[in-house]
C-alpha positions as CSV (number, residue, x, y, z in Angstrom):
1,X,-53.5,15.8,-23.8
2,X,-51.3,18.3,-25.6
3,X,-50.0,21.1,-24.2
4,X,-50.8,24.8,-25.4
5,X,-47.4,25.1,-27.2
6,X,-48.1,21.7,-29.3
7,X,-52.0,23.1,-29.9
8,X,-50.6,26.4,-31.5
9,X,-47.8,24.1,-33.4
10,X,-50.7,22.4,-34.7
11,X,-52.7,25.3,-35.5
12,X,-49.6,27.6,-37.5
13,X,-49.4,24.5,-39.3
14,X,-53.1,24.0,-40.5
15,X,-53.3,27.3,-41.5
16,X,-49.9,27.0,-43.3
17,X,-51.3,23.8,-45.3
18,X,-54.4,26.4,-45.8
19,X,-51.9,28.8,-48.1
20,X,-51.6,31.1,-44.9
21,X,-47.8,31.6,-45.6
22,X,-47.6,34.2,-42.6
23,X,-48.1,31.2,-40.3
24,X,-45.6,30.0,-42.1
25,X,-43.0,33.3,-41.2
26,X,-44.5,32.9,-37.6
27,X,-42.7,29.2,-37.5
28,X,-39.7,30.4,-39.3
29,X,-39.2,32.9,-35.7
30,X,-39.8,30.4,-33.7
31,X,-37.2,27.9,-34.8
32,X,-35.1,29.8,-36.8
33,X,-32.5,30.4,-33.7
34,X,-32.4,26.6,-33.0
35,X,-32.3,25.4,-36.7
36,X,-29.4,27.8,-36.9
37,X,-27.7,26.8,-33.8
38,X,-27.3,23.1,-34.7
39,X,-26.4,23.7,-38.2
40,X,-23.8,25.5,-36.6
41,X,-22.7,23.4,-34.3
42,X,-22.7,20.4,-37.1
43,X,-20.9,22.3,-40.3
44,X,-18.6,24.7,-37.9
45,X,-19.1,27.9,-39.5
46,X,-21.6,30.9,-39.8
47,X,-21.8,31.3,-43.4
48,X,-22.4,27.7,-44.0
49,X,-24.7,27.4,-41.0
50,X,-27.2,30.4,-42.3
51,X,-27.3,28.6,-45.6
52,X,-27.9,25.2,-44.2
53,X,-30.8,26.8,-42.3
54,X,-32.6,28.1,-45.2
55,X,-32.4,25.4,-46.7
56,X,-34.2,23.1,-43.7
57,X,-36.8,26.1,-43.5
58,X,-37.6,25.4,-47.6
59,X,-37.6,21.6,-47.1
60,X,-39.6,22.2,-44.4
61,X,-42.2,24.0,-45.8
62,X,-42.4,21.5,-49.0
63,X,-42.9,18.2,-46.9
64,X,-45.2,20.2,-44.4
65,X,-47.9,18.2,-45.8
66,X,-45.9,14.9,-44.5
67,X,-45.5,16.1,-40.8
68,X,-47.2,14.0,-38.5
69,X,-48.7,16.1,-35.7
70,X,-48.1,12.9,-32.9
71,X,-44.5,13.9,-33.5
72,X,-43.2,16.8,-31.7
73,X,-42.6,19.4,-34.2
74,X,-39.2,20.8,-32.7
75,X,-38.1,17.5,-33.2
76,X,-39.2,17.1,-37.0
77,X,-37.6,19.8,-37.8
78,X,-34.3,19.7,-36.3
79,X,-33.9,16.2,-38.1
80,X,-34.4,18.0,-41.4
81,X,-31.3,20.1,-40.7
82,X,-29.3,17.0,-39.0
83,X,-29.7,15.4,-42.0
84,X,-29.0,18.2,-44.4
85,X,-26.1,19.0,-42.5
86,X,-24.5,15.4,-42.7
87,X,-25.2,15.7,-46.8
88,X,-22.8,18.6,-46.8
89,X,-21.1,17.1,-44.5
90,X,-20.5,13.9,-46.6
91,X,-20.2,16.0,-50.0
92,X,-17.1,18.2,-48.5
93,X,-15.3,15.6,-46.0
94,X,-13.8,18.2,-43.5
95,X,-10.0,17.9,-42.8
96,X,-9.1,16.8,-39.3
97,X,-8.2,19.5,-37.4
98,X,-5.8,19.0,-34.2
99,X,-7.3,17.3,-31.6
100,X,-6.1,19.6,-28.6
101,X,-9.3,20.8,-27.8
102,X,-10.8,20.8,-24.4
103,X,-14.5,19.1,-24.4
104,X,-17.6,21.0,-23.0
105,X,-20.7,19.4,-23.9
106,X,-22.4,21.6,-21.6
107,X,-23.5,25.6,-24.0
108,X,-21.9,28.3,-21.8
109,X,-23.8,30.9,-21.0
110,X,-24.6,33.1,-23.3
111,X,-24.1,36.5,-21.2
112,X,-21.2,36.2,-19.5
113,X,-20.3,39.5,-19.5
114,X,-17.2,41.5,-20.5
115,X,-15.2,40.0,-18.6
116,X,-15.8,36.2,-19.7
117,X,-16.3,37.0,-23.5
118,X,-12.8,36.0,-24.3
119,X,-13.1,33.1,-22.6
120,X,-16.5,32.1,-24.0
121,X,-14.9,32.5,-27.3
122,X,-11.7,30.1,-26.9
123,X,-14.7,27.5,-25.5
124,X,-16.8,27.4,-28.7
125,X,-14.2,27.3,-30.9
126,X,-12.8,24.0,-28.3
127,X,-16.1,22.5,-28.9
128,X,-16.2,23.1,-32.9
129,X,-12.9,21.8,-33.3
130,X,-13.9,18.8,-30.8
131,X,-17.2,18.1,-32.9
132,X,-15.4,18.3,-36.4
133,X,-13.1,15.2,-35.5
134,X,-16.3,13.1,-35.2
135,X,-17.8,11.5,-38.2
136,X,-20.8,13.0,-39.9
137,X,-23.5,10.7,-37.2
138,X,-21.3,10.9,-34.0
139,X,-21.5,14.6,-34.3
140,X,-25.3,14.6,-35.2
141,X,-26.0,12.2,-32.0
142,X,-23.9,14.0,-29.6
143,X,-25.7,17.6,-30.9
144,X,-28.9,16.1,-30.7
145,X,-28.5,14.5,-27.3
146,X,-26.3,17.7,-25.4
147,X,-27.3,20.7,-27.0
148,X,-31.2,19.6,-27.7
149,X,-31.9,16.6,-25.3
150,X,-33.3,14.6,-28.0
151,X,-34.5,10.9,-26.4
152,X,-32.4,7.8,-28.2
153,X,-35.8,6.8,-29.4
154,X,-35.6,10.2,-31.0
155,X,-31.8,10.5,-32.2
156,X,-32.7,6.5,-33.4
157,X,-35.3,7.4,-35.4
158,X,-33.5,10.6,-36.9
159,X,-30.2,8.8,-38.1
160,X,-32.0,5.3,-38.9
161,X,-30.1,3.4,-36.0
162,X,-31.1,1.1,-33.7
163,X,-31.8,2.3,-29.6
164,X,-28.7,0.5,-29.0
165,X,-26.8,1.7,-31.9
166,X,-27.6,5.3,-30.5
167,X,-26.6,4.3,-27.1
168,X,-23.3,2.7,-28.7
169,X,-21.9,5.8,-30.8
170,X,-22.7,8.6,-27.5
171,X,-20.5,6.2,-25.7
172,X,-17.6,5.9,-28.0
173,X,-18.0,9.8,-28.4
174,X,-17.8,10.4,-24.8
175,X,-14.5,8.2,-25.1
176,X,-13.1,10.5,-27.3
177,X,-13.9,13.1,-25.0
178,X,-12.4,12.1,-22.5
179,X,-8.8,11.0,-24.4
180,X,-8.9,14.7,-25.9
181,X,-9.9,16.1,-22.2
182,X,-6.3,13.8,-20.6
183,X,-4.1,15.1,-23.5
184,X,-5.2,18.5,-22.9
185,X,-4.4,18.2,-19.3
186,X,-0.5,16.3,-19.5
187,X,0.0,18.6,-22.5
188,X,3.3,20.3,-21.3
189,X,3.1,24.3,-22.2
190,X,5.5,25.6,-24.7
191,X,8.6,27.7,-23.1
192,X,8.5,30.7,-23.3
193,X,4.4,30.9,-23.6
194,X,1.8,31.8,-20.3
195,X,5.0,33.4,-18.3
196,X,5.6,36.7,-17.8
197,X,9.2,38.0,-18.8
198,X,11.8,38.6,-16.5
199,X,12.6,42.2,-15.6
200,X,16.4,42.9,-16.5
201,X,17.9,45.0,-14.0
């Protein structure tokens, strides 16, 4: 039985294939955080990330008539932008950035006060520069599995891999995590850097 979410999906999406384009806007609210959010997280950047969004929104709409309502819509969606986002991805090969990054797959939260803002900031930009030394489908896989809990059966069918395949690439990933997490701990700090000068008397 589907659940009263899925049933309203379902309905915004009939009336949208009925010319009702405000259905249309009322999906665009609903998703439009997400969409954003893992276009961020894959391309690494806000400009790039609003575009990308737009565009998954237009492609969207066009293959509306396509989406097979068995499928959870979230997750036919979100596949549109993977898969934009690894075009671009592929079209502008990103230059590997330094691999002294400390891996959190876990989103911080998002209020953590005055205090913490600093800190949350030096955190996302660990992750981006974490997610941008993974090729274009490690990066989708390990988005779509931490930040969105997407099954394997899902990421599979998403990236065209096999269950195993899936299972295969998060575990080389988390490999990679954890080489960039013991260089980032036997890193030895700079002199001169995180000590407090010495008062001359």
């Amino acid at each position: 039985m589907l659940d009263e979410q899925r049933m309203e999906e379902i309905e915004l999406i009939t009336r949208v294939k009925a010319g009702d384009t405000g259905a249309f806007t009322t999906i665009l609210e609903n998703y439009q955080r997400a969409v954003y959010n893992l276009c961020y997280r894959m391309l690494g950047n806000s400009g790039d990330a609003e575009d990308a969004a737009q565009e998954t929104f237009i492609r969207a709409y066009r293959a509306l008539h396509r989406y097979d309502s068995n499928r959870k819509f979230s997750t036919w969606i979100l596949s549109i932008a993977t898969h934009y986002c690894i075009d671009q991805l592929r079209k502008r090969r990103l230059q590997t950035i330094s691999m002294d990054a400390v891996p959190y797959l876990h989103v911080p939260d998002t209020n953590p006060g005055p205090e913490g803002s600093m800190l949350l900031d030096e955190r996302q930009q660990e992750v981006q520069d974490l997610l941008t030394n993974l090729s274009e489908v490690d990066r989708a896989a390990i988005v779509m599995r931490y930040w969105y809990e997407f099954s394997y059966d899902e990421i599979a069918e998403t990236l065209g891999l096999t269950n195993s395949a899936v299972k295969s690439r998060l575990h080389r990933a988390r490999r990679s995590l954890a080489k960039a997490a013991e260089a980032q701990a036997t890193r030895p700090t700079p002199i001169g850097t995180g000590l407090a000068p010495e008062m001359s008397v």
